[in-house]
VODOPA-914472 format. One line per 5 residues: their letters; for each residue x, y, z of N, C-alpha, C. Coordinates in nm, 3 decimals. Each point is the difference from the previous one (the first is absolute). Last residue first. Layout:
% VODOPA-914472
A = X Y Z X Y Z X Y Z | ... .
END
This chain:
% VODOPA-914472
XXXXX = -1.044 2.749 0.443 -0.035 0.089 -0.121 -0.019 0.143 0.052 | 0.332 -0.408 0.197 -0.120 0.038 0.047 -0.052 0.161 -0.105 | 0.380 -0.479 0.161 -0.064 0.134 -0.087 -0.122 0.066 0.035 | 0.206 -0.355 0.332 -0.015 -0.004 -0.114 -0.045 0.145 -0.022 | 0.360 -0.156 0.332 -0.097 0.015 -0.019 -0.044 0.017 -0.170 .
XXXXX = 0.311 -0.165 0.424 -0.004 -0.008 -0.156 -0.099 -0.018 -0.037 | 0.106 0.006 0.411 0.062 0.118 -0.016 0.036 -0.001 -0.145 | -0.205 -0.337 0.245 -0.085 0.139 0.045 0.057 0.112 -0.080 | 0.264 -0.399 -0.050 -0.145 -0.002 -0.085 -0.087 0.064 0.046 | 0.418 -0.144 0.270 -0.014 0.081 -0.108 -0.138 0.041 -0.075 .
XXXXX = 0.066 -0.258 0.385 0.038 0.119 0.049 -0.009 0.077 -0.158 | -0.058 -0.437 -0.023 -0.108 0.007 0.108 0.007 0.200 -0.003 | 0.293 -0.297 -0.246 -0.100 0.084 -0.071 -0.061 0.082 0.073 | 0.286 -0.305 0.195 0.100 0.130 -0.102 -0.104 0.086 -0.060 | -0.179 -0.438 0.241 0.063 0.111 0.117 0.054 0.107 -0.129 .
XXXXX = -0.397 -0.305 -0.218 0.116 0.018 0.067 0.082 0.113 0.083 | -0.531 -0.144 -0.097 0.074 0.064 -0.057 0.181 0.039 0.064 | -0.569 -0.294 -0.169 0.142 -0.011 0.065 0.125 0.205 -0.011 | -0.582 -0.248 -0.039 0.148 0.141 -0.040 0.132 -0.090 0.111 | -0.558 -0.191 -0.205 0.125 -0.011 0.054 0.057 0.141 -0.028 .
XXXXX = -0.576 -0.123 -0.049 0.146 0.059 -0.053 0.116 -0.003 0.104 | -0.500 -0.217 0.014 0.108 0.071 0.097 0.151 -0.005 -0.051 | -0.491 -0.184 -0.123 0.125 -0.005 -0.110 0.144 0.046 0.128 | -0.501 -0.147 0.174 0.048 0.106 -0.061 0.109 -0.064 -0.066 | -0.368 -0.344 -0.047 0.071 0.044 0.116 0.085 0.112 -0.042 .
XXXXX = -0.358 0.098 -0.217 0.048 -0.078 0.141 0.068 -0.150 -0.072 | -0.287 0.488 -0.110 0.084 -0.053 -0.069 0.047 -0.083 0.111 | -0.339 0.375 -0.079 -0.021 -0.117 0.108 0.108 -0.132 -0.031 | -0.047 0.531 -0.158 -0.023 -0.116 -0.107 -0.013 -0.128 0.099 | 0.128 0.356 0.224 -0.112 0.048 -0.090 -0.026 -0.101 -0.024 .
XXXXX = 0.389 -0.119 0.242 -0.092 0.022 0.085 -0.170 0.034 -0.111 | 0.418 -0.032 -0.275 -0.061 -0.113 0.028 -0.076 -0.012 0.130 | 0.178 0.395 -0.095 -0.050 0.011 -0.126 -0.072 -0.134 0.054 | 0.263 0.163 0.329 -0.133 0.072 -0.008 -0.040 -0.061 -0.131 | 0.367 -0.119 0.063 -0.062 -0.058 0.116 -0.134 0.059 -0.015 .
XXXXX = 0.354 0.134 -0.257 -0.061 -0.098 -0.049 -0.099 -0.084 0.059 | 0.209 0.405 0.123 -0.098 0.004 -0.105 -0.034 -0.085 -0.068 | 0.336 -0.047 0.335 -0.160 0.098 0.057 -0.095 -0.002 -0.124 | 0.455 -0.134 -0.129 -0.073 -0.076 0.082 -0.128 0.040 0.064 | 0.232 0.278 -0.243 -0.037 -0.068 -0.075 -0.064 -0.132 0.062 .
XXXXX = 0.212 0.387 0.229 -0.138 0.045 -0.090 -0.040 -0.133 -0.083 | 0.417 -0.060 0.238 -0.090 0.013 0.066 -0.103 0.017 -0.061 | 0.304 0.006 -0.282 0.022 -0.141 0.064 -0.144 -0.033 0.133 | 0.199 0.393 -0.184 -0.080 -0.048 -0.088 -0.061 -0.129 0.024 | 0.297 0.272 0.288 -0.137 0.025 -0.023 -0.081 -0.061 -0.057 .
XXXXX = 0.449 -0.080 -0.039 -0.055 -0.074 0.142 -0.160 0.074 -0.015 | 0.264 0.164 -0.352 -0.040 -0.134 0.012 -0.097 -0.070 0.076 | 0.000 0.493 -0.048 0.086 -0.064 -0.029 -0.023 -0.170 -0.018 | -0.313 0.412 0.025 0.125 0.044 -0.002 0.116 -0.100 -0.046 | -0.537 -0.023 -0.129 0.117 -0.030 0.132 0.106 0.044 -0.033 .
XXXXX = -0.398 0.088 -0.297 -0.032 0.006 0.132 0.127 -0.031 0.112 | -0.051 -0.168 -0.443 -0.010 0.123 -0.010 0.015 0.065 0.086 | -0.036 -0.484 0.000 0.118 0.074 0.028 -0.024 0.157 -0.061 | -0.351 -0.260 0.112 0.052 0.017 0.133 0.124 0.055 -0.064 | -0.294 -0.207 -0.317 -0.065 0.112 0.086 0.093 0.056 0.020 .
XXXXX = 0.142 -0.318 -0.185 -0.012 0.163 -0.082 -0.049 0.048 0.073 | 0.079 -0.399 0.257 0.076 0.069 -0.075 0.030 0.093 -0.082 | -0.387 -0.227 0.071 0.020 0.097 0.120 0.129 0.050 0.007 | -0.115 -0.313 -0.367 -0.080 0.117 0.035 0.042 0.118 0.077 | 0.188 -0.419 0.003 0.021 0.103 -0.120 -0.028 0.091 0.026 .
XXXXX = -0.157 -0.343 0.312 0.114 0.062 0.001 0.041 0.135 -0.093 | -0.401 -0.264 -0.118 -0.032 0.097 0.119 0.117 0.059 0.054 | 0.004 -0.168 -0.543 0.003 -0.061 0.136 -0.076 0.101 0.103 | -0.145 0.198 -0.460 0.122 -0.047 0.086 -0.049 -0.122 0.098 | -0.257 0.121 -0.310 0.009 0.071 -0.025 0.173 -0.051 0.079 .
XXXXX = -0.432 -0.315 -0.113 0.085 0.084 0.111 0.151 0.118 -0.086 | -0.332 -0.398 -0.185 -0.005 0.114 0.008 0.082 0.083 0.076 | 0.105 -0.389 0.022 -0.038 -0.077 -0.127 -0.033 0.180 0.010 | 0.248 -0.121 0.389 -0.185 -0.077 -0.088 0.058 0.092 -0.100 | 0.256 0.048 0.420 0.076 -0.048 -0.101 -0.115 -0.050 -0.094 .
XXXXX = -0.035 0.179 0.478 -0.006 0.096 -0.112 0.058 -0.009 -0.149 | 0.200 -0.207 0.522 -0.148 0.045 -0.025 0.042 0.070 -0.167 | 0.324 -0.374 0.348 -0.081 0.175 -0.029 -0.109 0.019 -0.089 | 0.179 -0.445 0.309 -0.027 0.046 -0.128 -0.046 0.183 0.022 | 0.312 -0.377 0.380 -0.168 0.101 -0.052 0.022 0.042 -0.148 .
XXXXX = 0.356 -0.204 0.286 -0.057 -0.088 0.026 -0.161 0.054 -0.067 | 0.412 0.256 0.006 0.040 -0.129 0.001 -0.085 -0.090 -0.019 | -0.175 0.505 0.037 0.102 -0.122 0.033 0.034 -0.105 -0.048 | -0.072 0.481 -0.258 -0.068 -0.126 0.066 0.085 -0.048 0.104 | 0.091 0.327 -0.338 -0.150 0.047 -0.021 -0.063 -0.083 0.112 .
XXXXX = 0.531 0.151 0.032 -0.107 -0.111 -0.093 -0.151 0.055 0.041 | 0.537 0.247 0.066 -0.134 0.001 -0.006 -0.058 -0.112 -0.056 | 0.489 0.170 0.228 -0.052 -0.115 -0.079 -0.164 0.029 0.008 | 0.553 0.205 -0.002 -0.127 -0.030 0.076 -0.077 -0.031 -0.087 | 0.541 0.013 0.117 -0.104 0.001 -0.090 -0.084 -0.002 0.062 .
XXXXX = 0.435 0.003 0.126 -0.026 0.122 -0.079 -0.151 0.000 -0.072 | 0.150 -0.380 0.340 0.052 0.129 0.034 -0.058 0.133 -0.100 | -0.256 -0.464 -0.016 0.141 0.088 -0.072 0.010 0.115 0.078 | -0.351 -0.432 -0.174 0.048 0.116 0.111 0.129 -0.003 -0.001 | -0.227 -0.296 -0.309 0.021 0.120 -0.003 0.076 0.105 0.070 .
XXXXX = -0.238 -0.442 0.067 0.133 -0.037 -0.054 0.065 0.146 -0.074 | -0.390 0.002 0.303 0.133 -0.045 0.064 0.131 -0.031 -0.076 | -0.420 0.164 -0.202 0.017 0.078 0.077 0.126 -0.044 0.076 | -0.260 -0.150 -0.321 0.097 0.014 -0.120 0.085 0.069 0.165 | -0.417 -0.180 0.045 0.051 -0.136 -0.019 0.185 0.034 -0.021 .
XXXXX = -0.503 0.292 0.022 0.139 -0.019 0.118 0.129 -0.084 -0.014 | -0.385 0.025 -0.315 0.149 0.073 -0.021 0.099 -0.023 0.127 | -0.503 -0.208 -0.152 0.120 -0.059 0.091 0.164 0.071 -0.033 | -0.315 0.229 -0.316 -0.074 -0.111 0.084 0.114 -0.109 0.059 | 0.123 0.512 -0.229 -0.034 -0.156 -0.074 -0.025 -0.073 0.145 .
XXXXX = 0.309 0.450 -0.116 -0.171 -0.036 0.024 -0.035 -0.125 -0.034 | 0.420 0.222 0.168 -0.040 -0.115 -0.075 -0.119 0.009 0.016 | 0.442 0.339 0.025 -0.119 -0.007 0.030 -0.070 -0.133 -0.054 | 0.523 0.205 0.190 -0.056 -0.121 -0.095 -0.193 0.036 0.079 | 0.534 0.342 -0.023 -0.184 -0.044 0.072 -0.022 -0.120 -0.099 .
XXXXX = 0.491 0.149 0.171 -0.052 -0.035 -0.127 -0.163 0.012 0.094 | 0.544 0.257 -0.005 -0.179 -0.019 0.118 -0.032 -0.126 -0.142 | 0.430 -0.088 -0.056 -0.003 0.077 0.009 -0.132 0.039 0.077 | 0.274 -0.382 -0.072 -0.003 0.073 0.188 -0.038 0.116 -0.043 | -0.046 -0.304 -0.401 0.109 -0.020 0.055 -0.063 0.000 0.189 .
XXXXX = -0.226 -0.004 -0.502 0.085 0.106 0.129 0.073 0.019 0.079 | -0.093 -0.313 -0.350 -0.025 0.087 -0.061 0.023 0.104 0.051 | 0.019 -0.397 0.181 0.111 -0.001 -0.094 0.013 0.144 -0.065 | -0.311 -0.114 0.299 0.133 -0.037 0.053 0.066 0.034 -0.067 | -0.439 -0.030 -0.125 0.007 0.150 0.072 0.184 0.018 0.069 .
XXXXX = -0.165 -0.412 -0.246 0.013 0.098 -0.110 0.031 0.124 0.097 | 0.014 -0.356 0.322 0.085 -0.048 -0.111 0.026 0.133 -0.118 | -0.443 -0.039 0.265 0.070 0.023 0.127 0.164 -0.040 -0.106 | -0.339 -0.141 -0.229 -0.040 0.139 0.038 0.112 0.078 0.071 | -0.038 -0.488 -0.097 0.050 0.075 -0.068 0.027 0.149 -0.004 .
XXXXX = -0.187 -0.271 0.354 0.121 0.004 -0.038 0.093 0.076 -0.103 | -0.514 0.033 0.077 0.102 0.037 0.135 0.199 -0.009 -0.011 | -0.345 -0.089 -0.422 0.034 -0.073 0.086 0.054 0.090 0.136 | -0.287 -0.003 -0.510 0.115 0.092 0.113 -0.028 -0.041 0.134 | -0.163 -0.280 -0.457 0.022 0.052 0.124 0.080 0.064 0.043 .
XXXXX = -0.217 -0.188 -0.536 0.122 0.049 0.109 -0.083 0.059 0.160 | -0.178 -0.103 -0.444 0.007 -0.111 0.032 0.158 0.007 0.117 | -0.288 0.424 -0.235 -0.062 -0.166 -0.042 0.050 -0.125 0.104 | 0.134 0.457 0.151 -0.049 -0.022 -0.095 -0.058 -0.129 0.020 | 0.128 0.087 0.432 0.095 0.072 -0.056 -0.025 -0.068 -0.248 .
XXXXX = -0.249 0.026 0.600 0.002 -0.071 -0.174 0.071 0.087 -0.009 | 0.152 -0.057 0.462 -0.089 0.039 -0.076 -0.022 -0.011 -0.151 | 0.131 -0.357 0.472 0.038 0.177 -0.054 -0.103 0.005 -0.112 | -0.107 -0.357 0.327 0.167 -0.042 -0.085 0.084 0.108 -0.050 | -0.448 0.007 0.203 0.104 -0.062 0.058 0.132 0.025 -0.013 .
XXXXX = -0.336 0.214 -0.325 -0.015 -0.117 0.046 0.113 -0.002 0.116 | -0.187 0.446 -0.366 0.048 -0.104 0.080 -0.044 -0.137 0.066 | -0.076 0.485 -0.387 -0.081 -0.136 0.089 0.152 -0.053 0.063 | 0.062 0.493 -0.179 -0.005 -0.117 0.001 -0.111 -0.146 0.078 | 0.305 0.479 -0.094 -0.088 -0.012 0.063 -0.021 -0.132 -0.091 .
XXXXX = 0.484 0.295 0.196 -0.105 -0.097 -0.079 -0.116 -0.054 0.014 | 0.469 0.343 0.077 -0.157 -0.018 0.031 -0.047 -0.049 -0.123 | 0.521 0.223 0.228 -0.073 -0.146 -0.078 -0.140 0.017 0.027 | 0.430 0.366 0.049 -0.139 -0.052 0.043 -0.057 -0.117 -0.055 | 0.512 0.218 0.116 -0.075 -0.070 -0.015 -0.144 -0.010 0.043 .
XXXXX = 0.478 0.363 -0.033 -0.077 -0.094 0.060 -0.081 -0.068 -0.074 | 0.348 0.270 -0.086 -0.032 0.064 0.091 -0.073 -0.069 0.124 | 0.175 -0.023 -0.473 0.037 -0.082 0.061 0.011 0.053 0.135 | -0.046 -0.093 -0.536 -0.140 0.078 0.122 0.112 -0.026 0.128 | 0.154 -0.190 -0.397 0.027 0.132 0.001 -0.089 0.066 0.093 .
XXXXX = -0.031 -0.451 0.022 0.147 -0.020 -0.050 0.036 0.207 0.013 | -0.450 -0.201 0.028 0.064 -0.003 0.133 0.135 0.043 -0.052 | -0.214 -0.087 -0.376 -0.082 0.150 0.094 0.077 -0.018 0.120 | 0.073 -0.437 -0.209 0.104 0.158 -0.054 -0.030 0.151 0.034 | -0.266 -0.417 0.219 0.155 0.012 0.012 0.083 0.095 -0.067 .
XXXXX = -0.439 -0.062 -0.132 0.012 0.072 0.159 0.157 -0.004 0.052 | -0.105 -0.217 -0.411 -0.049 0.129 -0.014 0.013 0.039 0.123 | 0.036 -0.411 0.035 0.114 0.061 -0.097 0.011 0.122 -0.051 | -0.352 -0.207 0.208 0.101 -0.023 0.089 0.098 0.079 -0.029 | -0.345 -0.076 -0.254 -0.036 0.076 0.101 0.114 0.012 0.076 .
XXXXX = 0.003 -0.301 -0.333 0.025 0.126 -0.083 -0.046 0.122 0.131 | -0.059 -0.471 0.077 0.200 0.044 -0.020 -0.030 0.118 -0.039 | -0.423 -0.148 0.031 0.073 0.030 0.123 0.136 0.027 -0.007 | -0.274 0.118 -0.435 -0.016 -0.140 0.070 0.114 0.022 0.151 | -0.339 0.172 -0.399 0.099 0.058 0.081 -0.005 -0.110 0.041 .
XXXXX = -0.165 0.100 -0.495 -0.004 -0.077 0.126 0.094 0.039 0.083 | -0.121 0.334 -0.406 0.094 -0.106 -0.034 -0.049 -0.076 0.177 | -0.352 0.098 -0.064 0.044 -0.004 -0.140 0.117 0.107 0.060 | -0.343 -0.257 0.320 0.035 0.060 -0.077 0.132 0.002 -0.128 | -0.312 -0.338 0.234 -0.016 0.118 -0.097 0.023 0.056 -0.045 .
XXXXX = 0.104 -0.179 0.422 0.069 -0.069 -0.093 -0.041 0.056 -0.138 | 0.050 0.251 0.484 -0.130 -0.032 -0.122 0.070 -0.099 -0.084 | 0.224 0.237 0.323 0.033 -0.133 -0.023 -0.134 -0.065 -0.069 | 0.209 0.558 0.062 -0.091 -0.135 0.018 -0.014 -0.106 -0.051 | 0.320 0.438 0.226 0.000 -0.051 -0.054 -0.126 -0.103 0.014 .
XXXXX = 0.268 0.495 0.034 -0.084 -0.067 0.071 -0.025 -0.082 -0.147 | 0.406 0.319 0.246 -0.037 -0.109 -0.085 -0.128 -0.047 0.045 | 0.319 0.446 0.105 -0.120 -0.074 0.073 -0.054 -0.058 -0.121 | 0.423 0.335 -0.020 -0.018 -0.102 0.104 -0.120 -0.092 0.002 | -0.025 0.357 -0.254 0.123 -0.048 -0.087 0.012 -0.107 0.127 .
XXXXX = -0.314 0.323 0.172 -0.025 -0.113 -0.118 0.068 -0.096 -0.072 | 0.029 0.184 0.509 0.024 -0.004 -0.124 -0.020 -0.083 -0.094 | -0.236 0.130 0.501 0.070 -0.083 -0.100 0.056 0.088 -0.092 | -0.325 0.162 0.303 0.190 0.052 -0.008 0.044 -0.054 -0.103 | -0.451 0.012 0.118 0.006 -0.004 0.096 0.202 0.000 0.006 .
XXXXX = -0.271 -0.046 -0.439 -0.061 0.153 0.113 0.075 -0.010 0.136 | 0.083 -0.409 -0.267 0.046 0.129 -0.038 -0.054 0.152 0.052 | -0.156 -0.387 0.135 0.119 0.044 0.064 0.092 0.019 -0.042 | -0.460 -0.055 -0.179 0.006 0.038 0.123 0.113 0.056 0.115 | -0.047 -0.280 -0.432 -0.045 0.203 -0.040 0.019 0.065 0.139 .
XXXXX = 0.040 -0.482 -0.011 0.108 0.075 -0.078 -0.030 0.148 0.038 | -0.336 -0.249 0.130 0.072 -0.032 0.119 0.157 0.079 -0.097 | -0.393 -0.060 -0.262 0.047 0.107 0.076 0.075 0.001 0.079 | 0.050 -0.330 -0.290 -0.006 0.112 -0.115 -0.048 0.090 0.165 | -0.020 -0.432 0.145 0.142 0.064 -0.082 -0.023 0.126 -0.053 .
XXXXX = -0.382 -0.176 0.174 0.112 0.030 0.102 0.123 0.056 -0.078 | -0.352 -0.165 -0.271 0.004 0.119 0.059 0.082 0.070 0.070 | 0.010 -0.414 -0.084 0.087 0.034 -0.176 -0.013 0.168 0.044 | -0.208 -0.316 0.261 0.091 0.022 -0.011 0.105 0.070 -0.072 | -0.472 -0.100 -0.049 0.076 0.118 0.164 0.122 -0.040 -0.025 .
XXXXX = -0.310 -0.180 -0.345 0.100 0.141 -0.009 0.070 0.068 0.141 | -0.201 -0.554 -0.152 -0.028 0.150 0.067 0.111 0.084 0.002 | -0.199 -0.518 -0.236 0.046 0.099 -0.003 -0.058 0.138 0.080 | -0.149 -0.497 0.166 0.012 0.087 -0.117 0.103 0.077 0.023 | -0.053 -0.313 0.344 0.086 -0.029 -0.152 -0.035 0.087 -0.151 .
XXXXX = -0.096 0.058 0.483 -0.122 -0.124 -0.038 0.075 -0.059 -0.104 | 0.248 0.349 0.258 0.010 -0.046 0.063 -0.136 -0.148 -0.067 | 0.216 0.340 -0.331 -0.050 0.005 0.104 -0.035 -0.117 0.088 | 0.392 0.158 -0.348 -0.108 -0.120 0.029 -0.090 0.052 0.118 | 0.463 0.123 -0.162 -0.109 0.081 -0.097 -0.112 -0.095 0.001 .
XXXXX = 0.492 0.123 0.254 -0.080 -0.093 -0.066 -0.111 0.121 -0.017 | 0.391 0.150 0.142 0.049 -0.126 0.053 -0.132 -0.073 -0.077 | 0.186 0.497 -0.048 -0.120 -0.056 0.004 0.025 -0.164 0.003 | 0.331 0.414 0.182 -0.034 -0.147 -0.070 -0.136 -0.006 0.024 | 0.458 0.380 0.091 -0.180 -0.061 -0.004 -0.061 -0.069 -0.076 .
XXXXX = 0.503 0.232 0.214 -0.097 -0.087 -0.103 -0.077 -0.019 0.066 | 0.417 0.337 0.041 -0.100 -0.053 0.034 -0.071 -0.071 -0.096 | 0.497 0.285 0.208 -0.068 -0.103 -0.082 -0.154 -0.019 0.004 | 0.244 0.474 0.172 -0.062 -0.149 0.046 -0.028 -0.107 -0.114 | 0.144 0.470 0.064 0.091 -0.111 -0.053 -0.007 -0.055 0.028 .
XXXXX = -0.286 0.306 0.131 0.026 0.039 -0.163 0.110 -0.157 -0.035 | -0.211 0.139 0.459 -0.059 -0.151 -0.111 0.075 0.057 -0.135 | -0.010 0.309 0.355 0.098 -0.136 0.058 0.006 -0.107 -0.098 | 0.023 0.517 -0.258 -0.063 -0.034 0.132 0.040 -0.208 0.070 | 0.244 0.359 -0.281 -0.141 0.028 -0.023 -0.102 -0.048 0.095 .
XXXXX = 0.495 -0.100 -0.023 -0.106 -0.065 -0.072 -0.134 0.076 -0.061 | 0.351 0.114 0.307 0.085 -0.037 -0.070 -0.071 -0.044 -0.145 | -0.206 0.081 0.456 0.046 0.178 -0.067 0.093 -0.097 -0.140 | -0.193 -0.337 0.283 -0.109 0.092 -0.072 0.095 0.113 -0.109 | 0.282 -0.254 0.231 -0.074 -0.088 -0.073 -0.093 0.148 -0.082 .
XXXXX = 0.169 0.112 0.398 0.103 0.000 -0.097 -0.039 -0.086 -0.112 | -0.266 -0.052 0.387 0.038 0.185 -0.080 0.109 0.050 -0.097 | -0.083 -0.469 0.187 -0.123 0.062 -0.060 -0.012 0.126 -0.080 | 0.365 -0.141 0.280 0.023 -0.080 -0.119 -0.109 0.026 -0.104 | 0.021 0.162 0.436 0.124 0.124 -0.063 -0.029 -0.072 -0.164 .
XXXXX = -0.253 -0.174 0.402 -0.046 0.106 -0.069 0.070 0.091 -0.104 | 0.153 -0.431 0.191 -0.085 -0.006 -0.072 -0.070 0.110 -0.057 | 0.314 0.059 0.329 0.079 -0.034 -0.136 -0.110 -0.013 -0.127 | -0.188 0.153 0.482 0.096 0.046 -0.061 0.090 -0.014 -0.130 | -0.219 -0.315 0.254 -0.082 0.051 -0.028 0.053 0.123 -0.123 .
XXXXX = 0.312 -0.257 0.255 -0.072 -0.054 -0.103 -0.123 0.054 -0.079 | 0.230 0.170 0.417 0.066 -0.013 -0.135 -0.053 -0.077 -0.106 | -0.232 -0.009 0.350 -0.043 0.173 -0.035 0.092 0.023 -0.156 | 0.001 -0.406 0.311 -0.166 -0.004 -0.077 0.051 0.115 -0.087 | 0.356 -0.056 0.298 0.035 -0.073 -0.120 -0.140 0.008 -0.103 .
XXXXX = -0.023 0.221 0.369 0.120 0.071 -0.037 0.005 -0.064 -0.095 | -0.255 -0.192 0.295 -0.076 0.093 -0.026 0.108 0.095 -0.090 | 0.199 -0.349 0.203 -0.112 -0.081 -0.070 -0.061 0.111 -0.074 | 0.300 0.166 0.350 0.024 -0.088 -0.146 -0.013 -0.061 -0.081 | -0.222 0.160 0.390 0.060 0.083 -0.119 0.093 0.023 -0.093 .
XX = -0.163 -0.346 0.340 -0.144 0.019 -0.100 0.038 0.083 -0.097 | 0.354 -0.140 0.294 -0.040 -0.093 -0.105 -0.116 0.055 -0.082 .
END
C-alpha cells in the first residue's frame, strides 16, 4: 500500500513537473500566459484624507511582476479613483480580466490593495468586493486553471474560505478578525505591499513569497509597536501545493 501511495505521490509529482516544463519552454517562461490584475481598490486613507499608497501599490506591484515573468500584453492594472478621467467602474474590472483571462490562459493572478471591512474589500466609491463575488469573477474567468488571489486590505482573511480551491492559493494581509497596518494619509505603502516588493525580488516562487512576506511583516509591526499583529493568511490548495516550487519567477 505505502508503494503505491509513494508511486502515485511520484506520478503526480512527475506530471506536474512535465506541465511546468512544458509551460515554461513553450512560453518563455511559467507566468508569460498568466492573466493578471492589479487594483488600486481606493484612494482614502484610513482618517478620510486622500493617500497615494495605493495607487502606489498598483503602479509598482505592476512593474514588479513584470520583472518577475509577467507579461505585459497580459497584466491589467486598474484605479477606482472616481477622479479619474474616463471612471472605472467594477464591471469594467471584471470585464477586463475576463477577456485577459480569455487569451492568457496559463493561469491567474488577482491582487488588490485596499481598506476592508468584514464584509470584503472597498471596491471604488460605493462598491464592495465581496468573498462572494470574488470567489464567482476568478470562477468564471478561470475556471481550474492555477489561480493566486492576493488581498491586502484589513479583515482579508474573510476572502480565505470562500476562495479555497484545489488550484488556488490565497494571500491576505490579515485575519478575519485584525486590521493591517500602513494605510495614513502619508504612507508610502500598506505594510503588506510593501513587503511584497520587498520580498518578491528575492523569492523564487510563490510559496516563498508567501513566506518572506509574512516574516517581514511581523518584523515591520514588531519595529513600529503595531498591535494587535495583522497575521497575514495563505491558503494553498493540494494541485498547486506540488506545483508552484516549480514555477519560478524570472530573474535579471
Amino acid at each position: 500500500m505505502r508503494r503505491s501511495l509513494l508511486a502515485c505521490v511520484l506520478a503526480l509529482f512527475g506530471w506536474a513537473f512535465a506541465q511546468s516544463t512544458a509551460l515554461a519552454a513553450d512560453s518563455g517562461g511559467p507566468f508569460r500566459d498568466w492573466a493578471a490584475v492589479v487594483i488600486a481598490g481606493d484612494w482614502r486613507a484610513h482618517e478620510g484624507q486622500s493617500t497615494e499608497a495605493f495607487e502606489n501599490v498598483r503602479r509598482d506591484v505592476g512593474a514588479a511582476l513584470l520583472k518577475a515573468g509577467f507579461s505585459a500584453e497580459n497584466l491589467r492594472e486598474y484605479s477606482l479613483r472616481p477622479s479619474n478621467s474616463p471612471v472605472t467602474t467594477p464591471d469594467q474590472v471584471a470585464a477586463g480580466f475576463a477577456e485577459t483571462a480569455r487569451k492568457a490562459t496559463g493561469g491567474c493572478l488577482f491582487y488588490i490593495s485596499s481598506h476592508g471591512s468584514p464584509a470584503g474589500a472597498v471596491y471604488g466609491p460605493n462598491d464592495t468586493l465581496t468573498p462572494k463575488t470574488l470567489n464567482r469573477m476568478l470562477t468564471e474567468a478561470c475556471g481550474s486553471r492555477p489561480t493566486v488571489a492576493i488581498i491586502s486590505a484589513c479583515f482579508s482573511g474573510v476572502f480565505v474560505p470562500p476562495l479555497s480551491g484545489p488550484n488556488r492559493m490565497v494571500l491576505t494581509a490579515a485575519r478575519a478578525d485584525r486590521s493591517s497596518f500602513g494605510c495614513g494619509e502619508k504612507d508610502r505603502y500598506p505594510f503588506f505591499d510593501a513587503c511584497v516588493l520587498e520580498s518578491l525580488p528575492k523569492s523564487a516562487d510563490f510559496m516563498i513569497l508567501a513566506q518572506a512576506v509574512k516574516a517581514c511583516v511581523v518584523q515591520r509591526e514588531d519595529e513600529q509597536d503595531m498591535a494587535p499583529p495583522s497575521e497575514p493568511q495563505t491558503f494553498v490548495g493540494g494541485e498547486l501545493r506540488m506545483m508552484l516550487p516549480l514555477m519560478r519567477f524570472d530573474r535579471p
